[in-house]
LUMLUMDREN-2810 file (N, C-alpha, C; in Angstrom, 1 decimal):
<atoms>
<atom><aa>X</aa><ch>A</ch><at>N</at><xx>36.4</xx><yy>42.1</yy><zz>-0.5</zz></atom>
<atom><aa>X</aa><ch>A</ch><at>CA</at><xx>36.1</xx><yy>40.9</yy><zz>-1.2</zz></atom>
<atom><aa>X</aa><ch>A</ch><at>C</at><xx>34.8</xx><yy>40.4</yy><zz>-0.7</zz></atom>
<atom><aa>X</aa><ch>A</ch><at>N</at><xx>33.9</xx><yy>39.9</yy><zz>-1.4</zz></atom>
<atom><aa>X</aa><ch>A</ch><at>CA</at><xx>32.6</xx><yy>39.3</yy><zz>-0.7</zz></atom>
<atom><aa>X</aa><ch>A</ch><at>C</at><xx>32.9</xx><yy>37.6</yy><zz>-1.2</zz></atom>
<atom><aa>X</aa><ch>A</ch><at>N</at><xx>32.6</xx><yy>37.6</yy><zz>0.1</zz></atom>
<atom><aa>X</aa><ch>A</ch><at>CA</at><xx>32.2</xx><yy>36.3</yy><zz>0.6</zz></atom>
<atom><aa>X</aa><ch>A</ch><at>C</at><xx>31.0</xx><yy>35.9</yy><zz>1.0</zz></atom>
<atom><aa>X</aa><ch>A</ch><at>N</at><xx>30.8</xx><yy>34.4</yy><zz>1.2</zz></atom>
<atom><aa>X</aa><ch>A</ch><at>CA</at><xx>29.2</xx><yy>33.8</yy><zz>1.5</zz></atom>
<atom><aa>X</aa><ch>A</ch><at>C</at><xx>29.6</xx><yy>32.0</yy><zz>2.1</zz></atom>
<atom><aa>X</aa><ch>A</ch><at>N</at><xx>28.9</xx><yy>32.6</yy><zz>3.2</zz></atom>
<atom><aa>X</aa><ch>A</ch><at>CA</at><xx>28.4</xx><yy>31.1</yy><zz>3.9</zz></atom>
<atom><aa>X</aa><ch>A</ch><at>C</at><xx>28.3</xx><yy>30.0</yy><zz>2.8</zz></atom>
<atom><aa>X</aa><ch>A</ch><at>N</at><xx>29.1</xx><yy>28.9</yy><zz>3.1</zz></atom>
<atom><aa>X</aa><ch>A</ch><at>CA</at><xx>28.4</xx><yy>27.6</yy><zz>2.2</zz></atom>
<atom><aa>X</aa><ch>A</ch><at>C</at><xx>27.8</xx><yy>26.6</yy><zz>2.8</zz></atom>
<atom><aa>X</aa><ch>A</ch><at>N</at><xx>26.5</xx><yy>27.2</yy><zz>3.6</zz></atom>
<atom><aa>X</aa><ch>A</ch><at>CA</at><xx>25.4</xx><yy>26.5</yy><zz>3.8</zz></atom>
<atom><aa>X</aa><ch>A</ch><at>C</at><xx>24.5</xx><yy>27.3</yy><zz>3.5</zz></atom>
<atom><aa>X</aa><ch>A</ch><at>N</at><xx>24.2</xx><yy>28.9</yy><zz>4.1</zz></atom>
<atom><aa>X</aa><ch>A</ch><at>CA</at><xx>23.4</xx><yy>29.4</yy><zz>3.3</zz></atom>
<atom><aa>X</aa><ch>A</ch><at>C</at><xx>23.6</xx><yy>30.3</yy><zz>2.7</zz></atom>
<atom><aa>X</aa><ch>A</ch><at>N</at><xx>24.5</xx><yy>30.5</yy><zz>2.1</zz></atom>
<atom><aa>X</aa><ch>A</ch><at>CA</at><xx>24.9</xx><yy>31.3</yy><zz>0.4</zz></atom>
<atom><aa>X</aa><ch>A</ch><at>C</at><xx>24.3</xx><yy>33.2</yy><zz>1.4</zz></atom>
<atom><aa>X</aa><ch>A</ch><at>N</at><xx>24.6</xx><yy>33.2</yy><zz>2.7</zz></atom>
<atom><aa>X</aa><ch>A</ch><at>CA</at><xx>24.3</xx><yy>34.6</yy><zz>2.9</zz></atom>
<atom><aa>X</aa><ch>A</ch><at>C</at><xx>25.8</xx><yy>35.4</yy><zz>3.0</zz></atom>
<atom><aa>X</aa><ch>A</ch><at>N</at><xx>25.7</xx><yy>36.2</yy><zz>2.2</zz></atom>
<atom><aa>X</aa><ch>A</ch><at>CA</at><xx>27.1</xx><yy>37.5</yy><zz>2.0</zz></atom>
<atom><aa>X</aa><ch>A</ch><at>C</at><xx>27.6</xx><yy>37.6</yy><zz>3.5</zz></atom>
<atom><aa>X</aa><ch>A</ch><at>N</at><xx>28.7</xx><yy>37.6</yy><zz>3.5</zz></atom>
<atom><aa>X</aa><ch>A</ch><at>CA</at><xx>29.5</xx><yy>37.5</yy><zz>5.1</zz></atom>
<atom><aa>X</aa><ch>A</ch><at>C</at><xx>30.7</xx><yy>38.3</yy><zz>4.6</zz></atom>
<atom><aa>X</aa><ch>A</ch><at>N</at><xx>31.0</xx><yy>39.2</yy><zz>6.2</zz></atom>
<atom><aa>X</aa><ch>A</ch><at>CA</at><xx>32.6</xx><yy>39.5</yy><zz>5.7</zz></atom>
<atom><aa>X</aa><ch>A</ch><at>C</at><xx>33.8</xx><yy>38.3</yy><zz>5.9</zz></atom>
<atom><aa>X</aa><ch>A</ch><at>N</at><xx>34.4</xx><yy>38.4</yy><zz>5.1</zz></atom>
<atom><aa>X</aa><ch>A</ch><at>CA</at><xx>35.4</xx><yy>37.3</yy><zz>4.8</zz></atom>
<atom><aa>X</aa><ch>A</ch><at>C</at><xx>36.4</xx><yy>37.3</yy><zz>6.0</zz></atom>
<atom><aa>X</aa><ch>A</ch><at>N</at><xx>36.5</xx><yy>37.8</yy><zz>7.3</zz></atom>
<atom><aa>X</aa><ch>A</ch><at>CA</at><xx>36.9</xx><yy>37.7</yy><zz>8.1</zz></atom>
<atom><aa>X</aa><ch>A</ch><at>C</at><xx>36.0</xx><yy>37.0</yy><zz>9.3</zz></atom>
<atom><aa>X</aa><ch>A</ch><at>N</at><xx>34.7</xx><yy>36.8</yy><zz>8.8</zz></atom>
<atom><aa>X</aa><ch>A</ch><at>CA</at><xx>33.6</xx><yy>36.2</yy><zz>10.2</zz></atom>
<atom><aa>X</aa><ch>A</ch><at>C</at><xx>34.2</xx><yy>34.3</yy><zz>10.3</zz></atom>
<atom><aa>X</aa><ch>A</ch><at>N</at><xx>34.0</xx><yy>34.1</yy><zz>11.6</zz></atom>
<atom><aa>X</aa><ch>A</ch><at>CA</at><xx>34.1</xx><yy>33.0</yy><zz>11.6</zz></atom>
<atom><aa>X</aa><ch>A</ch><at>C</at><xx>33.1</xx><yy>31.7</yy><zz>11.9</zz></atom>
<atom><aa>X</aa><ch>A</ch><at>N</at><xx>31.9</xx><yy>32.9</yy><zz>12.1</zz></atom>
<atom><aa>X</aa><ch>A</ch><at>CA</at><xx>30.8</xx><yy>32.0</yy><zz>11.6</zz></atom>
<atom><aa>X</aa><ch>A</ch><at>C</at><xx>29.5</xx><yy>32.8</yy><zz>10.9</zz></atom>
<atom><aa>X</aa><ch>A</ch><at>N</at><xx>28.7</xx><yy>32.0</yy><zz>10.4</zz></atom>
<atom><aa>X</aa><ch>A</ch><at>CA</at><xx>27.6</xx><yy>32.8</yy><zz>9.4</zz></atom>
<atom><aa>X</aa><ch>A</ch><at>C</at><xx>26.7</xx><yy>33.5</yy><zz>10.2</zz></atom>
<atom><aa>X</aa><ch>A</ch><at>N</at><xx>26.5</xx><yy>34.8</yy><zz>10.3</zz></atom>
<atom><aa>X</aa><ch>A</ch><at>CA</at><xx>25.7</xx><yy>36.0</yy><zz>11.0</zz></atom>
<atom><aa>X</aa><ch>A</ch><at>C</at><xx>24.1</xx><yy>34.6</yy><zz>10.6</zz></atom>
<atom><aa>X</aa><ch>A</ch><at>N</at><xx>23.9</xx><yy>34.8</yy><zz>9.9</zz></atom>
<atom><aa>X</aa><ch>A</ch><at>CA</at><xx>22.4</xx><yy>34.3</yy><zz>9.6</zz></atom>
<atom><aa>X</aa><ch>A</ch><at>C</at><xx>21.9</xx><yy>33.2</yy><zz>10.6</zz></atom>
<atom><aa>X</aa><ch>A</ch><at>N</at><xx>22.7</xx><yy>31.9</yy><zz>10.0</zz></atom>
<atom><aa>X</aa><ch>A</ch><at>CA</at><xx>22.7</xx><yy>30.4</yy><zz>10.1</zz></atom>
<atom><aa>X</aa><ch>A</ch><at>C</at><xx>23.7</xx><yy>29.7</yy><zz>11.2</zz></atom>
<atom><aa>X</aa><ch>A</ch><at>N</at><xx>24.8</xx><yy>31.0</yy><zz>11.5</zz></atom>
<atom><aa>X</aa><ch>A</ch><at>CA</at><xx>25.5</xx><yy>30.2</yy><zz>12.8</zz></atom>
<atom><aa>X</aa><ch>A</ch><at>C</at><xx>26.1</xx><yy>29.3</yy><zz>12.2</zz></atom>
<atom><aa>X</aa><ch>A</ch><at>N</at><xx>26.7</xx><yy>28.9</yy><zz>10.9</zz></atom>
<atom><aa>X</aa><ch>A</ch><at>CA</at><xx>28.0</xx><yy>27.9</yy><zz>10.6</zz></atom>
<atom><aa>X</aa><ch>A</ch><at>C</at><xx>29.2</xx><yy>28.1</yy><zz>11.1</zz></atom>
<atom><aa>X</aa><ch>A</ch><at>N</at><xx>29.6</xx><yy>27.4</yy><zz>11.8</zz></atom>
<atom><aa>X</aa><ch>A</ch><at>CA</at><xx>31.2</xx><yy>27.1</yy><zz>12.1</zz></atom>
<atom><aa>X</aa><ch>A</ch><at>C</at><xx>32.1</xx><yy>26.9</yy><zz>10.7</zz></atom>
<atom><aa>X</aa><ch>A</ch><at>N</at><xx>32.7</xx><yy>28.3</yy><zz>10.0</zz></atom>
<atom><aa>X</aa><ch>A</ch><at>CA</at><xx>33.5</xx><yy>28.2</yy><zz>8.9</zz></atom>
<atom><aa>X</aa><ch>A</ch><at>C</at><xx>34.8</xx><yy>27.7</yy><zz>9.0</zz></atom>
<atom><aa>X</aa><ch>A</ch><at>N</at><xx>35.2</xx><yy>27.5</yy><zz>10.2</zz></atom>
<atom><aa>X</aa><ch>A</ch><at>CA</at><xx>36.4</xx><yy>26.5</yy><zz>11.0</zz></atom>
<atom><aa>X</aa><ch>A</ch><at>C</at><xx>36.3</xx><yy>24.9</yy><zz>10.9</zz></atom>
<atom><aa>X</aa><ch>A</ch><at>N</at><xx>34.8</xx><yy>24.7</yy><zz>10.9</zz></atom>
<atom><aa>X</aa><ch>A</ch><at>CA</at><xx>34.5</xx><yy>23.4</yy><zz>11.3</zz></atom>
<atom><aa>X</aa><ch>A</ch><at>C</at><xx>33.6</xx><yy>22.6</yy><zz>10.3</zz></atom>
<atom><aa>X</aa><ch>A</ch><at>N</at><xx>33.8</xx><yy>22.5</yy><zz>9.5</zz></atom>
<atom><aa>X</aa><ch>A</ch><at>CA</at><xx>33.0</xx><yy>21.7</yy><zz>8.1</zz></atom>
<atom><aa>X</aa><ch>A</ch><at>C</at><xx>33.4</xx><yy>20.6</yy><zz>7.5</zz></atom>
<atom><aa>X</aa><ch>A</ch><at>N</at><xx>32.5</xx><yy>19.5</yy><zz>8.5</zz></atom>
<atom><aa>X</aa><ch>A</ch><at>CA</at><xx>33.1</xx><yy>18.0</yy><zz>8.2</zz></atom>
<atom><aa>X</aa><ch>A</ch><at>C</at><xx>32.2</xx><yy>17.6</yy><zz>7.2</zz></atom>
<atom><aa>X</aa><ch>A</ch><at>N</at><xx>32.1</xx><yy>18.0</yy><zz>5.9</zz></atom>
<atom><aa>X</aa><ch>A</ch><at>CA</at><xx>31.7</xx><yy>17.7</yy><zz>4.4</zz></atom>
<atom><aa>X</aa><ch>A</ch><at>C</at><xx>32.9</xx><yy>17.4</yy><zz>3.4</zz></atom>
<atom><aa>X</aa><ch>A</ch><at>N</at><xx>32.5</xx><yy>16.4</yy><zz>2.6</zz></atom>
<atom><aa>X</aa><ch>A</ch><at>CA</at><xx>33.9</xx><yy>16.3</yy><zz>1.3</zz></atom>
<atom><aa>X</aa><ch>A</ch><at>C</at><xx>33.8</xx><yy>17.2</yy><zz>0.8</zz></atom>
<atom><aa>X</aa><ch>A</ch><at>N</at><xx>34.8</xx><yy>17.4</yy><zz>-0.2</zz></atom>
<atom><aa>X</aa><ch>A</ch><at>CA</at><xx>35.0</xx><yy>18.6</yy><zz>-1.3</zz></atom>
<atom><aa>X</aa><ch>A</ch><at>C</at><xx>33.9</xx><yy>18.2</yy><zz>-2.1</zz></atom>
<atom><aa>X</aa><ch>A</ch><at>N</at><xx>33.8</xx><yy>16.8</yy><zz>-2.4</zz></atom>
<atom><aa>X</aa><ch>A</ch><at>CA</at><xx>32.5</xx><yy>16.6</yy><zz>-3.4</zz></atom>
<atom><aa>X</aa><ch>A</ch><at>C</at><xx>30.9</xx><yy>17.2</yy><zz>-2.9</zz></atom>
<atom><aa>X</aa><ch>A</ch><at>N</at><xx>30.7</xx><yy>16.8</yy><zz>-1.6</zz></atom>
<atom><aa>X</aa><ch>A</ch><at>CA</at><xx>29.7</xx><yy>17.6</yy><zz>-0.7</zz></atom>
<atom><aa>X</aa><ch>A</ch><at>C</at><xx>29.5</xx><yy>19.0</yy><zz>-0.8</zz></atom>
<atom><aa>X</aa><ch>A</ch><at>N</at><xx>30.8</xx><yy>19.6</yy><zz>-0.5</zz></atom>
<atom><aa>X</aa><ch>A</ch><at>CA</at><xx>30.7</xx><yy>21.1</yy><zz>-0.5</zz></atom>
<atom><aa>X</aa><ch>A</ch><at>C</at><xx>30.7</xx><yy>21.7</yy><zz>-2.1</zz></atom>
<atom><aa>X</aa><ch>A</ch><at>N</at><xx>31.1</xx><yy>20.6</yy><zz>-3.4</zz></atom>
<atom><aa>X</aa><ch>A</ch><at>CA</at><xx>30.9</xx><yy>21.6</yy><zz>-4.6</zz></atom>
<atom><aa>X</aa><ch>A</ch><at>C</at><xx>29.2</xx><yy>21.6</yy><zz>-4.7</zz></atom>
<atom><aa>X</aa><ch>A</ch><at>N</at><xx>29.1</xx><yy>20.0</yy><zz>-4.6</zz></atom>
<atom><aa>X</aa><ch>A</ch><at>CA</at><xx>27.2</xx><yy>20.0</yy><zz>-4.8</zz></atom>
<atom><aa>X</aa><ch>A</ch><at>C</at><xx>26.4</xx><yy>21.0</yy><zz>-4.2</zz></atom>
<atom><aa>X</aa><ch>A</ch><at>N</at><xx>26.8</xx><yy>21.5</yy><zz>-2.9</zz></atom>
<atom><aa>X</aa><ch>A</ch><at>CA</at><xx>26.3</xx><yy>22.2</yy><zz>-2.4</zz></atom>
<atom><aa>X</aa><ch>A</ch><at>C</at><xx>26.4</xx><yy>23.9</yy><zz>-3.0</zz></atom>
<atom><aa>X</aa><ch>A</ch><at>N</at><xx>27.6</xx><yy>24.0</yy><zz>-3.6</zz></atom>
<atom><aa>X</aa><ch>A</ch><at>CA</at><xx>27.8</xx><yy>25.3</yy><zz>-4.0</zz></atom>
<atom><aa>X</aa><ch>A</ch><at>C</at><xx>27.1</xx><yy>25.8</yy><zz>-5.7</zz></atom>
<atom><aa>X</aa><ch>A</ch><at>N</at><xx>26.7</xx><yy>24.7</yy><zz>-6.2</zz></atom>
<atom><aa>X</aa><ch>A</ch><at>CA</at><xx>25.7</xx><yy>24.8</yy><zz>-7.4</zz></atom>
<atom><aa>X</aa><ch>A</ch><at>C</at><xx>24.6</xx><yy>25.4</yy><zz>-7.1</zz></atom>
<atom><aa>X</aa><ch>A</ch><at>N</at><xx>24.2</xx><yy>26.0</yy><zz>-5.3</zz></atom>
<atom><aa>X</aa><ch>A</ch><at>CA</at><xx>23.0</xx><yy>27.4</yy><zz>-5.3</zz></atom>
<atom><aa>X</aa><ch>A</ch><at>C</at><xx>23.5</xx><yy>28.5</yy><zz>-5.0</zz></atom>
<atom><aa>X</aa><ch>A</ch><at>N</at><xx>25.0</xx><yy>28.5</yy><zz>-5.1</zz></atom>
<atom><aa>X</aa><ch>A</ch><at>CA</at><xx>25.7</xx><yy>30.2</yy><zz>-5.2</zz></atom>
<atom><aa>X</aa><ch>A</ch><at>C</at><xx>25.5</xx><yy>31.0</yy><zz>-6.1</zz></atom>
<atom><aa>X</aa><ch>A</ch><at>N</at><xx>24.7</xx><yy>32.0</yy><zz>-5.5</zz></atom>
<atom><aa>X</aa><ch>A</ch><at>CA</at><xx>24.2</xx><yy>33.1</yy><zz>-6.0</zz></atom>
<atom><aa>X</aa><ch>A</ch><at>C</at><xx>24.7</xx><yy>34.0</yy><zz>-6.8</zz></atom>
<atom><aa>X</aa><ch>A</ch><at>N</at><xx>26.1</xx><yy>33.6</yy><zz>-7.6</zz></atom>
<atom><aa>X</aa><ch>A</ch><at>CA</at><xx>26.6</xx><yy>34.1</yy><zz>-8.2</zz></atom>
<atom><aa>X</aa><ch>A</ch><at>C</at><xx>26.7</xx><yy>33.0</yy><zz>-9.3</zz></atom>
<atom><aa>X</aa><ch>A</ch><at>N</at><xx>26.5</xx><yy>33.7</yy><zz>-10.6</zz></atom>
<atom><aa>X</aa><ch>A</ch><at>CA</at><xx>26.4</xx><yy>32.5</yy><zz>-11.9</zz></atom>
<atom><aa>X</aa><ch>A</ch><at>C</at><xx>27.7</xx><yy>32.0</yy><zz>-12.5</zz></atom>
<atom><aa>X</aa><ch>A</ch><at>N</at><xx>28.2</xx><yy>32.7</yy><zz>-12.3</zz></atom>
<atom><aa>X</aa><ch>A</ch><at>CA</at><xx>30.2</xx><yy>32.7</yy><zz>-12.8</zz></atom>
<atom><aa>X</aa><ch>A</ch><at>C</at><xx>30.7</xx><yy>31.4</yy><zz>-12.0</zz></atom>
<atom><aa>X</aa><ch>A</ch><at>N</at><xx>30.0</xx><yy>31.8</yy><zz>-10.6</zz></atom>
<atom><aa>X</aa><ch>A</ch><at>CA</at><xx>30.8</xx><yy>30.4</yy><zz>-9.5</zz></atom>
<atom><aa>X</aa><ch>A</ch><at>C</at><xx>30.1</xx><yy>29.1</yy><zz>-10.0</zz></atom>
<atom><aa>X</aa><ch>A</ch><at>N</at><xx>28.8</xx><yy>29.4</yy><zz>-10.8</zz></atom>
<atom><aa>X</aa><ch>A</ch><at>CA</at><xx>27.7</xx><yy>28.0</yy><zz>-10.3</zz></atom>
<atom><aa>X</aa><ch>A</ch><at>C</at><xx>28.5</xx><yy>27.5</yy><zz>-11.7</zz></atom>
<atom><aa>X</aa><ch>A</ch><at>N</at><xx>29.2</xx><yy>27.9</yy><zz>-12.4</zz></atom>
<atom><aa>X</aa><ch>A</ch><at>CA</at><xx>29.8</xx><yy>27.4</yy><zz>-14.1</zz></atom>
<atom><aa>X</aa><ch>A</ch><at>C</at><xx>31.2</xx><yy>27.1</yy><zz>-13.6</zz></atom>
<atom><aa>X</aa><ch>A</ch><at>N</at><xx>31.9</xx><yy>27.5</yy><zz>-12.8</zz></atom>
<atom><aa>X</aa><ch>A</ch><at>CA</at><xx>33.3</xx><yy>27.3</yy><zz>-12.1</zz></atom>
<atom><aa>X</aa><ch>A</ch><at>C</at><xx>32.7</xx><yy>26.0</yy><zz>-11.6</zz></atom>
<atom><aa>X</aa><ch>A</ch><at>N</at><xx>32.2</xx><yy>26.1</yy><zz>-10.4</zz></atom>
<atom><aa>X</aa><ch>A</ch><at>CA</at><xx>31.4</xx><yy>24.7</yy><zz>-9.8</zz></atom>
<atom><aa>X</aa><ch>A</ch><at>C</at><xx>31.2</xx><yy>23.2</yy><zz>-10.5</zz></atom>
<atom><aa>X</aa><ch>A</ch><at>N</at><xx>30.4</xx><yy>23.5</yy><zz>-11.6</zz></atom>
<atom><aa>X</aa><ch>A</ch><at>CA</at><xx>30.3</xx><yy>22.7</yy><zz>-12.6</zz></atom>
<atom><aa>X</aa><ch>A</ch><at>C</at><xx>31.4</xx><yy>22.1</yy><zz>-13.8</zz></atom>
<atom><aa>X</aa><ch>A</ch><at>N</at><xx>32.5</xx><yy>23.0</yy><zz>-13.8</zz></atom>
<atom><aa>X</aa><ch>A</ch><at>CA</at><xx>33.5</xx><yy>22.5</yy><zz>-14.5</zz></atom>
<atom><aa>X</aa><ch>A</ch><at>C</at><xx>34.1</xx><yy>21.7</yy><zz>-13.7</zz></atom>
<atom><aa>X</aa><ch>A</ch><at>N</at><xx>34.6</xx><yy>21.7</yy><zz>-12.1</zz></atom>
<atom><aa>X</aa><ch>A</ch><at>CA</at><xx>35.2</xx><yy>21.1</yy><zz>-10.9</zz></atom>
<atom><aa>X</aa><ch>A</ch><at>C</at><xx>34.6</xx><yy>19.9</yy><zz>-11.2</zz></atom>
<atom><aa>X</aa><ch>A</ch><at>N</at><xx>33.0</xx><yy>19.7</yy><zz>-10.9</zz></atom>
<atom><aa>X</aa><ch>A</ch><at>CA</at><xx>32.8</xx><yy>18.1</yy><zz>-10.9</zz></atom>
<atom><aa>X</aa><ch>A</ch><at>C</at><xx>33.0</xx><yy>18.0</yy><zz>-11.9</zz></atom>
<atom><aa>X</aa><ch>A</ch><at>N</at><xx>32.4</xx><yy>18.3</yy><zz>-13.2</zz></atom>
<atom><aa>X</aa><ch>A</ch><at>CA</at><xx>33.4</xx><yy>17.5</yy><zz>-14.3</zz></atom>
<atom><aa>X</aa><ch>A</ch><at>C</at><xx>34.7</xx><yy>17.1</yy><zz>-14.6</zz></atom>
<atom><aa>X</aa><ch>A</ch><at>N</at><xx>35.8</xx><yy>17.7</yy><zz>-14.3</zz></atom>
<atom><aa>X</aa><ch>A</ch><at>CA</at><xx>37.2</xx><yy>17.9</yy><zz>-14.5</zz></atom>
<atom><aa>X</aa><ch>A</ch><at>C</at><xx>37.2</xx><yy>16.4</yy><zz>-13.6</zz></atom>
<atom><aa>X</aa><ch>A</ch><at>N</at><xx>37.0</xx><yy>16.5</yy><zz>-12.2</zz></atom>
<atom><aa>X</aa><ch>A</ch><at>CA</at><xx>36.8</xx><yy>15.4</yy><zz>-11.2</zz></atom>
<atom><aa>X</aa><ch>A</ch><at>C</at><xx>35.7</xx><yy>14.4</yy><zz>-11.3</zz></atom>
<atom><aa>X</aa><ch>A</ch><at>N</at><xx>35.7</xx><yy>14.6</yy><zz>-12.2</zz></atom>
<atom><aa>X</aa><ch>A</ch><at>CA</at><xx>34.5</xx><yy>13.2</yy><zz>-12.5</zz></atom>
<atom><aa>X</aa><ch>A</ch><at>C</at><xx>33.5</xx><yy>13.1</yy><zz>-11.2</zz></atom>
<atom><aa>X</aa><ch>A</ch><at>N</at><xx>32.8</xx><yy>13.4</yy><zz>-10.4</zz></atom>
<atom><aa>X</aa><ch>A</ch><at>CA</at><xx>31.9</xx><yy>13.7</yy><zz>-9.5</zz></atom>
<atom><aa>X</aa><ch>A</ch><at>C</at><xx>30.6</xx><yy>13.5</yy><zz>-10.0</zz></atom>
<atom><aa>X</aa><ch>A</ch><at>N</at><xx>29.6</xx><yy>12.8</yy><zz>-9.3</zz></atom>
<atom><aa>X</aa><ch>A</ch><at>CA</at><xx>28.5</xx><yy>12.9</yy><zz>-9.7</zz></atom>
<atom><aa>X</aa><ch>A</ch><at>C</at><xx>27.5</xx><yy>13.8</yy><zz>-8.9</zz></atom>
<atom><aa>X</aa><ch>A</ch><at>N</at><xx>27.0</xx><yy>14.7</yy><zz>-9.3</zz></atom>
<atom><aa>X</aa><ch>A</ch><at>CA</at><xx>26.6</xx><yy>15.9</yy><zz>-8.7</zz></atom>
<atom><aa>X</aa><ch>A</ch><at>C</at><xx>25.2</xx><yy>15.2</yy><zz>-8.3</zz></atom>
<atom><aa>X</aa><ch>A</ch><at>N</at><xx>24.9</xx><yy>14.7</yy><zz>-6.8</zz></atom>
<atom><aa>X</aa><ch>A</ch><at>CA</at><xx>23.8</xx><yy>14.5</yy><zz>-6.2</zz></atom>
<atom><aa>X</aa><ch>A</ch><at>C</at><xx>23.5</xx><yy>15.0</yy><zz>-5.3</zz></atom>
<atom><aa>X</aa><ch>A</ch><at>N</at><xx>22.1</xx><yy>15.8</yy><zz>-5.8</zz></atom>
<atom><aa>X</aa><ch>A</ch><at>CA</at><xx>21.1</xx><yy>16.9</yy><zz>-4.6</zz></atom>
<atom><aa>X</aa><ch>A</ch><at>C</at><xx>20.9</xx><yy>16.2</yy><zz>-3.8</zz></atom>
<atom><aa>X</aa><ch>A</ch><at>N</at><xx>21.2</xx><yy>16.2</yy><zz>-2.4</zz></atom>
<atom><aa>X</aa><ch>A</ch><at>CA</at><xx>20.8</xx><yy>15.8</yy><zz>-0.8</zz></atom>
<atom><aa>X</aa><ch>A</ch><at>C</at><xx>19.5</xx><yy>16.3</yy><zz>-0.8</zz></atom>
<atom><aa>X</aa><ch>A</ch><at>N</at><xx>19.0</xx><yy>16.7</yy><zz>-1.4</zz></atom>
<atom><aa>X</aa><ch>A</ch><at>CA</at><xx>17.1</xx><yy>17.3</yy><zz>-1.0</zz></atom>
<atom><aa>X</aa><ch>A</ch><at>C</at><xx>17.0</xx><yy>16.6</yy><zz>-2.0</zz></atom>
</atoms>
């Protein structure tokens, strides 16, 4: 199964427990679910980034870019 960091969208085996690249603690991620979908709208996969966007919609969320 491929997996990816959601901080920086780098391909990880889905058993790491933190991102080879960036060093994320995938244990430890004090972001909301609203935080981590906004965030997930640069997953490099286009299927997820339309999944993503039906989520805030469904949830009424206002999708605001932190940059």
């Amino acid at each position: 199964m491929i997996a990816f960091c959601t901080h920086c969208w780098t391909e990880v085996d889905s058993e790491d427990l933190q991102c080879p690249k960036g060093g994320a603690d995938f244990g430890n991620d004090a972001r909301s679910y609203e935080q981590k979908l906004v965030a997930a709208l640069r997953h490099p996969l286009p299927e997820a980034r339309v999944r993503v966007c039906w989520l805030l919609g469904e949830n009424r969320f206002i999708a605001r870019d932190p940059n």
